[in-house]
N, CA, C and O atoms as a DFTB+ gen file, in Angstrom:
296 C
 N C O
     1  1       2.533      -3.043      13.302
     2  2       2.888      -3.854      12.141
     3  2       3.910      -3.087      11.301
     4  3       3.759      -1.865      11.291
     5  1       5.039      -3.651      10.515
     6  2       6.040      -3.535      10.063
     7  2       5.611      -3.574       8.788
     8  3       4.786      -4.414       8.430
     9  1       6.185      -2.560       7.861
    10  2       5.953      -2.104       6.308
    11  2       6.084      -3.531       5.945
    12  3       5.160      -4.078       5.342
    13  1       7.447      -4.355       6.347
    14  2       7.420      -5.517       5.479
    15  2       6.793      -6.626       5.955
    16  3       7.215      -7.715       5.566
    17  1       5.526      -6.572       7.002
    18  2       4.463      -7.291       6.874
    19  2       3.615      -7.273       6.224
    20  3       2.749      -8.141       6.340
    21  1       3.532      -6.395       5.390
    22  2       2.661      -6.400       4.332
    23  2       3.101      -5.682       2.596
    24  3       2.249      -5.180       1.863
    25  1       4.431      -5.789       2.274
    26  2       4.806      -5.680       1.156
    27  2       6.240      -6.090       1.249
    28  3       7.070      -5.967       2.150
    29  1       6.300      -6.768      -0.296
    30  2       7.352      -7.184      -0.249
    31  2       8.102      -6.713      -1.721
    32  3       7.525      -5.970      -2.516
    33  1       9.387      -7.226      -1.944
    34  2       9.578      -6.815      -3.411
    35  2      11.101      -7.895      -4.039
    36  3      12.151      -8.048      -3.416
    37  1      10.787      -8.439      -5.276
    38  2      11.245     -10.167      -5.446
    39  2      11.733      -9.507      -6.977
    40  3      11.147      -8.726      -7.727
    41  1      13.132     -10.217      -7.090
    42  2      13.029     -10.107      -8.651
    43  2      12.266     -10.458     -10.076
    44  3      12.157      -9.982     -11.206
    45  1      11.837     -11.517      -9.359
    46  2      11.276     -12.642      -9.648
    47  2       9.707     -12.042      -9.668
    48  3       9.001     -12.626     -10.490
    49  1       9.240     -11.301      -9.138
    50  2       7.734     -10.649      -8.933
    51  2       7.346      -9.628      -9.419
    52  3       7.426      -8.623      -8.712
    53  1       6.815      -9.509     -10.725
    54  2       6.842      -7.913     -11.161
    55  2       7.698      -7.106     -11.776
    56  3       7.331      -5.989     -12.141
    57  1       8.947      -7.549     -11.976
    58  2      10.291      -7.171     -12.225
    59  2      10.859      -6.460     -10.939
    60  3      11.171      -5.280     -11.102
    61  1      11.039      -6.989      -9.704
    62  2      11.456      -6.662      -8.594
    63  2      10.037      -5.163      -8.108
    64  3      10.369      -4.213      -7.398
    65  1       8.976      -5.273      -8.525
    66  2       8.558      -4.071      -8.174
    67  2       7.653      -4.308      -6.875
    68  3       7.003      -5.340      -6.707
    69  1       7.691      -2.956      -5.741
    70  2       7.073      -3.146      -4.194
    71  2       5.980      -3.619      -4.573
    72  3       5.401      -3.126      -5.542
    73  1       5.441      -4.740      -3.842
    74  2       3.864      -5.917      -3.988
    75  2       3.169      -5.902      -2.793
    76  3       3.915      -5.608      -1.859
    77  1       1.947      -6.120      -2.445
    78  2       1.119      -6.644      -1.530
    79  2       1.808      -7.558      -0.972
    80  3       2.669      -7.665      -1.845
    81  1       2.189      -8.534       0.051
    82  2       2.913      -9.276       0.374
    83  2       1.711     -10.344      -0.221
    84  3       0.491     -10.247      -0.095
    85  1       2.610     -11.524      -0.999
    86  2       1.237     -12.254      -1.022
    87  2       0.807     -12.476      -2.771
    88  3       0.333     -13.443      -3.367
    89  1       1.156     -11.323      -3.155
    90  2       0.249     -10.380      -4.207
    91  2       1.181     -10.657      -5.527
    92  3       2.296     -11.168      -5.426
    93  1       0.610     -10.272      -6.752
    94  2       1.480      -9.596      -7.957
    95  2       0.914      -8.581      -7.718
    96  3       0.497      -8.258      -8.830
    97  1       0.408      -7.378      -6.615
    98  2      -0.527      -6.345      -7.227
    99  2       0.352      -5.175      -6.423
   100  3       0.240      -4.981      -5.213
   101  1       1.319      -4.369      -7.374
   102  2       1.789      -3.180      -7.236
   103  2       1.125      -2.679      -6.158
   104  3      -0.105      -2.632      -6.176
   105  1       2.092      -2.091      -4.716
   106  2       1.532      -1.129      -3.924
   107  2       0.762       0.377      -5.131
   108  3      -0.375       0.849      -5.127
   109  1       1.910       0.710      -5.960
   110  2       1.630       1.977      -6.569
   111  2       0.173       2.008      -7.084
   112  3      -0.363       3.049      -7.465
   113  1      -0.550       0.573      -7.067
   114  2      -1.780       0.413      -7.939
   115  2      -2.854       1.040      -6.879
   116  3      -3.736       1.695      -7.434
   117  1      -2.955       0.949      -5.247
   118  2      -3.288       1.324      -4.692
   119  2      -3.092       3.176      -4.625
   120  3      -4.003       3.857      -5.095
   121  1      -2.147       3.700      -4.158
   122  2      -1.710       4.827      -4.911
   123  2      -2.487       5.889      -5.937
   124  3      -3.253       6.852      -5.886
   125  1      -1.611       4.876      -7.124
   126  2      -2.579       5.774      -8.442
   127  2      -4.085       5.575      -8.580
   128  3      -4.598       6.498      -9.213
   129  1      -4.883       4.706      -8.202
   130  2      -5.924       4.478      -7.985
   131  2      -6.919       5.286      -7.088
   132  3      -8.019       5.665      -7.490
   133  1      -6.465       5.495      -5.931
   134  2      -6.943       6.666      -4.806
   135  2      -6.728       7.747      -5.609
   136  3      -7.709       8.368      -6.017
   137  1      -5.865       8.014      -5.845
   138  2      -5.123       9.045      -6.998
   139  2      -6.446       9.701      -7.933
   140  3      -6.936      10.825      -8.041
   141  1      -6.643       8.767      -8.351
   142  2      -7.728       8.589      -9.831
   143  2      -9.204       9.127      -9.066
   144  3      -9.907       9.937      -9.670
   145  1      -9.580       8.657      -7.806
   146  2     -10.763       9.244      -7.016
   147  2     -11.224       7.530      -6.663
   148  3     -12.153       7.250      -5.905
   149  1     -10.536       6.699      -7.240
   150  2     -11.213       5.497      -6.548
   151  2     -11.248       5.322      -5.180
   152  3     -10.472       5.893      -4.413
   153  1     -12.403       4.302      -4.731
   154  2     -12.504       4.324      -3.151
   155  2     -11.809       2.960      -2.978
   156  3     -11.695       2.059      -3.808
   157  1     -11.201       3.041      -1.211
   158  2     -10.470       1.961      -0.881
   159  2     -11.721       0.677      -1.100
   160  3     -11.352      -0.459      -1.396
   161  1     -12.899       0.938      -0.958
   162  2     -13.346      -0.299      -1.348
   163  2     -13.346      -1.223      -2.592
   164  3     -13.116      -2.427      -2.702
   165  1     -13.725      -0.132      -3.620
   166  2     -13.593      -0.682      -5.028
   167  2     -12.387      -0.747      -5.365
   168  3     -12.201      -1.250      -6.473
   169  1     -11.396      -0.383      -4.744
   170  2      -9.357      -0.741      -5.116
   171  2     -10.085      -2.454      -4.816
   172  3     -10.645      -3.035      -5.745
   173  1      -9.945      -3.226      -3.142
   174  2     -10.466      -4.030      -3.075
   175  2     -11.183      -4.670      -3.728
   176  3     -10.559      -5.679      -4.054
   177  1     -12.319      -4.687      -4.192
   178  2     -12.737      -5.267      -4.960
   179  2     -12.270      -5.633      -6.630
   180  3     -12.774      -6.518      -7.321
   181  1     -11.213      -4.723      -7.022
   182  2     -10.549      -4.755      -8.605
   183  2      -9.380      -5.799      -8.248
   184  3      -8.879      -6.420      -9.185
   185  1      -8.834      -6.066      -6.696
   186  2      -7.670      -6.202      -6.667
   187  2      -8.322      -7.285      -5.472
   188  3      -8.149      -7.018      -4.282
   189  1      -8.918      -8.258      -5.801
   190  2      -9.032      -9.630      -4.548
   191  2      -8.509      -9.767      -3.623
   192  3      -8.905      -9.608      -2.468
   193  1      -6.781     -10.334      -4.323
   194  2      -5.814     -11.053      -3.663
   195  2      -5.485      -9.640      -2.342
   196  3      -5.319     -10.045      -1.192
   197  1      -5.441      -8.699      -2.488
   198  2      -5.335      -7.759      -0.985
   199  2      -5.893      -7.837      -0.598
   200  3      -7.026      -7.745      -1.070
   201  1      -5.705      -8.024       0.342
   202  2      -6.476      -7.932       1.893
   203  2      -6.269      -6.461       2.722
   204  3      -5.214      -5.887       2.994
   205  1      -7.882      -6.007       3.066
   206  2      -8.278      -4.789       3.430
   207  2      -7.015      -4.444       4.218
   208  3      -6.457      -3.379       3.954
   209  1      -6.380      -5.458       5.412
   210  2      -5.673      -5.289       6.555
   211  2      -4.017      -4.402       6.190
   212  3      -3.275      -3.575       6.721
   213  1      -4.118      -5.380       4.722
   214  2      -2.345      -4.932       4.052
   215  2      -2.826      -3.055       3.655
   216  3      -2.189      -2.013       3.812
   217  1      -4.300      -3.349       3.070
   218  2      -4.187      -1.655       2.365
   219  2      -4.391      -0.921       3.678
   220  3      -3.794       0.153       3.612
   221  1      -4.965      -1.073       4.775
   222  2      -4.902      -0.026       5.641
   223  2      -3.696       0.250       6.351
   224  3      -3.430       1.368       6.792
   225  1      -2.878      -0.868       6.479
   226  2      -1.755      -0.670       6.975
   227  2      -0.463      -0.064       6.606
   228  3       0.557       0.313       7.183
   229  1      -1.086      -0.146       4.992
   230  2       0.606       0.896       4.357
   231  2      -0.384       2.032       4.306
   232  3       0.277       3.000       4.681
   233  1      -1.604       2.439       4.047
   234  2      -2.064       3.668       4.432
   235  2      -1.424       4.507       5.436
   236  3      -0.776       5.545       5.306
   237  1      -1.775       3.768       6.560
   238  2      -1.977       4.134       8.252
   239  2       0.233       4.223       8.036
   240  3       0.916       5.045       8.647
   241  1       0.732       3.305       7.187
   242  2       1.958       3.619       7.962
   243  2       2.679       4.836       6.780
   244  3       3.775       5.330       7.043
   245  1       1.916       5.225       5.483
   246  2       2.752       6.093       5.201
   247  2       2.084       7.440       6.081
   248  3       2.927       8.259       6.446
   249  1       0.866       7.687       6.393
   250  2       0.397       8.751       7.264
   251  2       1.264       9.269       8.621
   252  3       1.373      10.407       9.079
   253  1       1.870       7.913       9.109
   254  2       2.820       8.349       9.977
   255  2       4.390       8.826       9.492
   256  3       5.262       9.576       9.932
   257  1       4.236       8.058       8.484
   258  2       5.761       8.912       7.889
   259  2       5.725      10.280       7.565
   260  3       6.554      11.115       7.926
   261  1       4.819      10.459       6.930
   262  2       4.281      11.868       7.008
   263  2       4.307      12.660       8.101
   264  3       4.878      13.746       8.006
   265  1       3.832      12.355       9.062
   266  2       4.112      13.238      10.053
   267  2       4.831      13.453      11.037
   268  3       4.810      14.139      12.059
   269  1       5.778      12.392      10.298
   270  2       7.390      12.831      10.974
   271  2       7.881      13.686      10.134
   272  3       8.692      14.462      10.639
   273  1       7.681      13.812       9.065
   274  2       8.401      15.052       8.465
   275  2       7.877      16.114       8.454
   276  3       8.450      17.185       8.254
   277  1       6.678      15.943       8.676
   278  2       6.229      17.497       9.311
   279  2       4.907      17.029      10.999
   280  3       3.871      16.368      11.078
   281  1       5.620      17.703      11.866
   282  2       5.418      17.024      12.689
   283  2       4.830      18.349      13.147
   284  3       5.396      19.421      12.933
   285  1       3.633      18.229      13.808
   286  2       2.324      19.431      14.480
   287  2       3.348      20.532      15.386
   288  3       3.975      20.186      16.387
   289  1       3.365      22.121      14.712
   290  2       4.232      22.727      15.959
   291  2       3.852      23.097      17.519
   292  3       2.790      23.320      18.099
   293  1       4.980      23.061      17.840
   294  2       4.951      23.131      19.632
   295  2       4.234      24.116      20.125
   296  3       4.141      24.262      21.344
């Protein structure tokens, strides 16, 4: 799955800011929230309109961005 299957970003939405696809609900809310010590469940539950599938998937896809920039040595 493709980042922009599950976020999008609209002028018109937020003041152009990255969204849940779907959503008014700031990726960053997910973010600062984990951030804070919240669990992915209760993000979910504060935040309805996401769906578990969108938060695991920009999880799972910034984890791989991550480890392209530092990638396990040879």
């Amino acid at each position: 799955m493709k980042i922009t299957d599950v976020l999008s970003s609209d002028p018109e939405i937020v003041s152009g800011a990255v969204v849940f696809k779907g959503t008014r609900v700031p990726v960053d809310a997910l973010f600062e929230n984990l951030a804070d010590g919240m669990s992915l469940e209760a993000f979910l539950e504060n935040f309805p309109t996401v769906e578990r599938a969108q938060a695991e998937t920009v999880l799972h896809l910034v984890g791989e961005d991550v480890k392209r920039y530092f990638p396990k040595a040879a």
